[in-house]
C-alpha positions in Angstrom: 16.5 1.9 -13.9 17.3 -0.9 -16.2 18.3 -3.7 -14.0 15.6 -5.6 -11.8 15.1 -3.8 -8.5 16.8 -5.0 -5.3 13.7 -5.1 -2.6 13.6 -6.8 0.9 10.7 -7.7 2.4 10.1 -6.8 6.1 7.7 -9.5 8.0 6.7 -13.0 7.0 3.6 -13.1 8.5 1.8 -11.7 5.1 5.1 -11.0 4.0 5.5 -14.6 2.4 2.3 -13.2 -0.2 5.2 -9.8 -1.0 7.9 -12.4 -1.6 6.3 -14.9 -3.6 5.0 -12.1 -6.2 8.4 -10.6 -6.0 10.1 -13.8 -6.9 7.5 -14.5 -10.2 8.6 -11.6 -11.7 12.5 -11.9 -12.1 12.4 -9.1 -14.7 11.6 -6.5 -13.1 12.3 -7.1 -9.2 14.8 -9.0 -7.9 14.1 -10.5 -4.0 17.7 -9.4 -2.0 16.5 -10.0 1.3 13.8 -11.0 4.4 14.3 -8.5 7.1 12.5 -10.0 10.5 13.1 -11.1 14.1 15.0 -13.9 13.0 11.5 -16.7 13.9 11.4 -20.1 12.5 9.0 -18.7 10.3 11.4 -16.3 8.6 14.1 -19.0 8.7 12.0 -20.8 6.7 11.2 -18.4 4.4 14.3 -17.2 3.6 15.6 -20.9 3.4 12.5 -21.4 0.4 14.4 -18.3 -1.4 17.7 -18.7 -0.8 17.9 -15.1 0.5 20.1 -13.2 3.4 17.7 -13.3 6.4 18.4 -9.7 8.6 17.6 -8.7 11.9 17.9 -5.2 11.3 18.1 -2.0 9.0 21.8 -1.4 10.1 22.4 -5.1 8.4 21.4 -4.4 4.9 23.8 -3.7 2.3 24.1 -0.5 0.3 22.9 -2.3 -3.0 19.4 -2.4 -1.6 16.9 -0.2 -3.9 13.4 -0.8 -2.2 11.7 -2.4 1.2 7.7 -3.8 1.6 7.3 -2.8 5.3 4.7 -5.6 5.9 5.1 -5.0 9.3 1.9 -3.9 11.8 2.3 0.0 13.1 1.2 1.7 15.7 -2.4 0.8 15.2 -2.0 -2.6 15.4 0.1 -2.4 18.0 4.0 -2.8 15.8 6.7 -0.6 14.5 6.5 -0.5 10.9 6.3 3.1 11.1 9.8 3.4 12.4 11.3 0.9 10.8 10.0 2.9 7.7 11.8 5.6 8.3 15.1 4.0 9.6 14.9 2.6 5.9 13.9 5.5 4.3 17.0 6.9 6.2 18.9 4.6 4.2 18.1 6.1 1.3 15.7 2.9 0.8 12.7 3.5 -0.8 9.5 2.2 1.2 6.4 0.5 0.3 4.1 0.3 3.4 1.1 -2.2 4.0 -1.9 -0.2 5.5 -3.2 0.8 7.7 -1.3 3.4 8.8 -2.4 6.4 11.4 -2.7 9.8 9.6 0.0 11.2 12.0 2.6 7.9 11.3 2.0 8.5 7.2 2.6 11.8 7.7 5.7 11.6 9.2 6.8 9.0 7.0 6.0 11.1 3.6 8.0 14.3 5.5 11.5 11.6 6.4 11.0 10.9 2.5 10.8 14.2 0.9 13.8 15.0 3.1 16.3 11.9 2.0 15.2 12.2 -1.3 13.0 8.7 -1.5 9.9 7.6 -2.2 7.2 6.4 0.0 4.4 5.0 -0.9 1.0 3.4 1.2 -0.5 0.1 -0.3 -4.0 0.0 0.8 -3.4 -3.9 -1.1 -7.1 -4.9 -1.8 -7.8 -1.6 -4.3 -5.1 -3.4 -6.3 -6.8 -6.3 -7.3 -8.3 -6.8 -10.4 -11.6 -7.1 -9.4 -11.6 -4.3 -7.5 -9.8 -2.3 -10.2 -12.2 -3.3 -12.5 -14.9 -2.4 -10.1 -13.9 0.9 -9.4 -13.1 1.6 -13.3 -17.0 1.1 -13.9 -18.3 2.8 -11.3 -16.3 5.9 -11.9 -17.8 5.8 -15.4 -20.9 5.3 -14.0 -20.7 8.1 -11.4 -19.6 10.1 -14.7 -22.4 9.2 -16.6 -25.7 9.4 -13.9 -25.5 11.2 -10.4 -24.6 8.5 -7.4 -28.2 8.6 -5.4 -26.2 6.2 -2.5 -23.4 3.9 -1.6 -24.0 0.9 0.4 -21.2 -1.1 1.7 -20.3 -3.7 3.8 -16.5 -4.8 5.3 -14.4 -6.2 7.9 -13.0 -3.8 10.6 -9.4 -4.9 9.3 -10.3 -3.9 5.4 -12.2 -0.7 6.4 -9.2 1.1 5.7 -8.8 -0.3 2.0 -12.8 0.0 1.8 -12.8 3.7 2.1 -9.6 3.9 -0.7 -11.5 2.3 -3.0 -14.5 4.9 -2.4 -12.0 8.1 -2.5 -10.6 6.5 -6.3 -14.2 6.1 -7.4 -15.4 9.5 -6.3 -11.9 11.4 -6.6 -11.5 12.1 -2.8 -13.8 11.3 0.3 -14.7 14.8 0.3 -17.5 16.6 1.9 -17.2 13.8 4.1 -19.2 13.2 7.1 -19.8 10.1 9.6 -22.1 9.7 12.5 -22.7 6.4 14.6 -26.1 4.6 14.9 -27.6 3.8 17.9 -28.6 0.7 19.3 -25.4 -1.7 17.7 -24.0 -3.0 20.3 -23.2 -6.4 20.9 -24.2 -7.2 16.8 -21.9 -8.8 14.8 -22.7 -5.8 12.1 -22.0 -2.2 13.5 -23.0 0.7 11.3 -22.4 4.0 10.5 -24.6 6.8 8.8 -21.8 8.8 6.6 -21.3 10.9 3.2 -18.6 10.2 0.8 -17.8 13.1 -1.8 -21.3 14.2 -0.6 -23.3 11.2 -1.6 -25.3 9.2 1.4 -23.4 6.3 2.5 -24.7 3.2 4.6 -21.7 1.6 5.9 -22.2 -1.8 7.7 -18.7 -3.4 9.5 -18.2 -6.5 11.2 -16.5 -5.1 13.8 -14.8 -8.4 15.4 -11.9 -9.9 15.4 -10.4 -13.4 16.9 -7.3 -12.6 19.3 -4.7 -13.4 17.7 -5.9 -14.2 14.1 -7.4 -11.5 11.9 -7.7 -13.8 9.0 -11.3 -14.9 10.5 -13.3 -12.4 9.0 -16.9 -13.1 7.7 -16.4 -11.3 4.7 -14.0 -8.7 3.1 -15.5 -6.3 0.8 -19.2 -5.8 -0.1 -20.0 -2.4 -2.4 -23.1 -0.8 -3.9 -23.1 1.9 -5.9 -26.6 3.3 -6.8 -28.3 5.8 -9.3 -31.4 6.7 -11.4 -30.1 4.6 -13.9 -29.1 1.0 -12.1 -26.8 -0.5 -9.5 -23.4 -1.4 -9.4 -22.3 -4.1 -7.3 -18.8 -5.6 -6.3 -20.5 -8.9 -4.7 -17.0 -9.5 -2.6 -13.7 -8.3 -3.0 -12.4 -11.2 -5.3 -15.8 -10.2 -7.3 -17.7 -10.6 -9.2 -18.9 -6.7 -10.5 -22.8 -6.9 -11.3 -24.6 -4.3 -13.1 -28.7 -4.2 -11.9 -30.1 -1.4 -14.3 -33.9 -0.3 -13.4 -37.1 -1.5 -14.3 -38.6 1.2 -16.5 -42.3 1.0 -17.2 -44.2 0.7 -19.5 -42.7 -2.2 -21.7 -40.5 -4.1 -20.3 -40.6 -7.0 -22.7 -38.3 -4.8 -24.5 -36.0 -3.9 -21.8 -32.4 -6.0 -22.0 -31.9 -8.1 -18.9 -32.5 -7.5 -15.0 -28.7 -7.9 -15.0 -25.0 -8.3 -16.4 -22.0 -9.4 -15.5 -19.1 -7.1 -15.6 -16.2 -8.8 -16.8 -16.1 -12.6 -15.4 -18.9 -14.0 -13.6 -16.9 -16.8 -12.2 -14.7 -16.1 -8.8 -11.2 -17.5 -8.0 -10.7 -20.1 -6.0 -8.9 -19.3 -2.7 -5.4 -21.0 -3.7 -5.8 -18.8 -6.8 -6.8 -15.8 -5.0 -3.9 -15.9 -2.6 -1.2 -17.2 -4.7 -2.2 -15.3 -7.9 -4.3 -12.4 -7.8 -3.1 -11.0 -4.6 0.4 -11.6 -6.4 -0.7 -9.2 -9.2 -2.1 -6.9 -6.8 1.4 -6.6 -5.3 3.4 -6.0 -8.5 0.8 -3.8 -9.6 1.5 -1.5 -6.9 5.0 -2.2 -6.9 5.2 -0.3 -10.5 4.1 2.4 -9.3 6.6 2.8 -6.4 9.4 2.3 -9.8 7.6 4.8 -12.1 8.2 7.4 -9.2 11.3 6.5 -8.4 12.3 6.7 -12.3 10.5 9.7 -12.4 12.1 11.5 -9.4 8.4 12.2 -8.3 7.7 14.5 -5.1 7.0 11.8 -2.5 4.2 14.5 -1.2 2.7 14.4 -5.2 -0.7 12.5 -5.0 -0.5 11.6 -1.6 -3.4 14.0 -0.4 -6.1 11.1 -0.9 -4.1 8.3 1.2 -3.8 11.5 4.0 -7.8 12.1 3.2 -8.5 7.7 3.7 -6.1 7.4 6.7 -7.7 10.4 8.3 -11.5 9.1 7.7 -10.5 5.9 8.7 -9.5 7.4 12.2 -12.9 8.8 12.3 -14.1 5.4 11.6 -12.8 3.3 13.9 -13.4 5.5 16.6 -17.0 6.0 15.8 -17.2 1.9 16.0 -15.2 1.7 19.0 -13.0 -1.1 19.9 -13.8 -4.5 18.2 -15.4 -7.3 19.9 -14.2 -10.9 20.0 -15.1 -12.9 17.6 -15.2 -17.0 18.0 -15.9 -18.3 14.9 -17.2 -21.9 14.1 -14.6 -24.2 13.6 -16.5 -26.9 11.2 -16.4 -28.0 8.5 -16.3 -25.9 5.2 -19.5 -25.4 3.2 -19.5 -25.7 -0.9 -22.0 -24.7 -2.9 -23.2 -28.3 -3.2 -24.1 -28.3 0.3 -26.4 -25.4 0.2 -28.1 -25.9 -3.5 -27.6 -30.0 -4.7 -27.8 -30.8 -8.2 -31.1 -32.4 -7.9 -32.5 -29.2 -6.6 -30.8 -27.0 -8.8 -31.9 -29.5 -11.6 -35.9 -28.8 -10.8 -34.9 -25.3 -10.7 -33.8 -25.1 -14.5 -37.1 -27.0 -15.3 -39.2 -24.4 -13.5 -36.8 -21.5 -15.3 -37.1 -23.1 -18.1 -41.1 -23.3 -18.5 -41.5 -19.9 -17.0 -39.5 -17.8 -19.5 -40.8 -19.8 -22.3 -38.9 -22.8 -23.1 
């Protein structure tokens, strides 16, 4: 395919972050369309791109290449699923935001194999480059010294994208294993006793949510991954990736430091995050769906580990049981400054400074 491809986005909700990574990259994607319910919300955003706005599949022209179905399914109470597959009947390739029941993906990679088109799952926050470059270390790591344990922490609504990450890390979930423990209930933290490709996993989730607003979570993404050797941690899911080797003993004056910094140690701000790196996260996966359409790819080729993660996550989520409601604090916004001001930080250095020598 030499021309930009044609996409529409389905939904506006989370859509808009699709759309606006669709329309920074002119050369390779071209934004055709918003496909919605026809809200003042998708007026709008349409308006902003001066694209068609459509109601429904039957609407779309036949110059359309691709969809993003950013659309809820089943288990979030929507119909992305079917709308995926009236577009794949189309002869519309699909990329579909997660999470998607193991049955619904299913279904959807058998409609695709069928019309000839691809289908393909974005699980969204493995794209990110902090992630990716979280998961690119630790699969060295994993390489290079056996995984002792994996502790993690996440969101209910992430938990999906959480256990992807673990499956590209450890090349599949499998043996996998989950069990409950006792005595959670009514904690903000639930957790679950599990094995990932065999390796002991402590897996902690925030299992609330605000009605009406997922966007209220406490965290996203915290991940551990642990050997003889050190520890590697992805602090949160916009990073940053720590390494923590061991204390060995005797001599450790001639040990390097108690830790390093993979890649950046600095985060993004939220604007940035948002507008940017999810952005990148987007197109990233949006190559993909291209290379296999270019490459006239079995839609079922590679699609065992997102079968594998949806499948787990059932497991999951029904080991949590349904989340509780969350009412977070509406105040004001804490900065760093609040919790650490410069004059404290500025007797810190001098005690830092002393101790190691200065």
């Amino acid at each position: 395919m030499t021309r930009p491809m044609r996409v529409v986005v389905c939904g506006t909700r989370f859509g808009r972050i699709y759309a606006e990574a669709l329309a920074c990259a002119p050369e390779g994607f071209l934004l055709a369309g918003i496909l919605a319910r026809g809200s003042a919300r998708s007026v709008a955003l349409a308006h902003a791109y001066g694209v068609p706005l459509y109601d429904s599949v039957e609407q779309l022209p036949d110059d359309i290449d691709a969809a993003c179905v950013v659309v809820s399914t089943a288990v979030g109470g929507g119909r992305g699923a079917e709308l995926a597959k009236a577009l794949l009947e189309r002869g519309i390739h699909v990329l579909q935001e997660h999470p998607v029941h193991p049955d619904e993906l299913a279904d959807c990679l058998r409609v695709a194999r069928r019309t000839g088109t691809q289908y393909l799952l974005n699980t969204f926050y493995p794209h990110l480059e902090p992630v990716r470059r979280f998961t690119s270390a630790a699969r060295e790591l994993v390489r290079l010294r056996k995984p002792v344990f994996v502790d993690a922490m996440c969101a209910v609504q992430v938990s999906f994208d959480l256990l992807d990450i673990l499956a590209e890390i450890f090349d599949g979930l499998r043996p996998w294993s989950i069990a409950p423990v006792a005595g959670h209930a009514g904690r903000p933290l639930a957790g679950v006793d599990a094995r990932v490709a065999g390796v002991p996993l402590t897996l902690r989730v925030e299992n609330r949510m605000q009605a009406g607003d997922d966007s209220t979570s406490l965290f996203l993404h915290r991940i551990t991954i642990g050997t003889d050797a050190g520890n590697l941690m992805l602090v949160n899911t916009h990073g940053p990736v720590i390494w923590s080797p061991v204390l060995r003993l005797p001599g450790p004056d001639a040990l390097g430091p108690t830790g390093a910094y993979v890649g950046a140690a600095e985060t993004p701000a939220w604007a940035v995050a948002v507008d940017e790196v999810w952005g990148e996260g987007v197109l990233t996966v949006m190559d993909e769906l291209r290379a296999r359409i270019e490459a006239g790819a079995d839609p079922l080729r590679g699609q065992q580990r997102h079968l594998a993660v949806a499948g787990a996550w059932k497991e999951l989520t029904e080991a949590l049981g349904y989340p509780a409601a969350a009412e977070p604090d509406p105040g004001e916004t804490l900065t760093v400054a609040d919790l650490w001001p410069s004059e404290r930080a500025a007797k810190y250095s001098n005690i830092c400074t002393r101790t190691n020598g200065g």
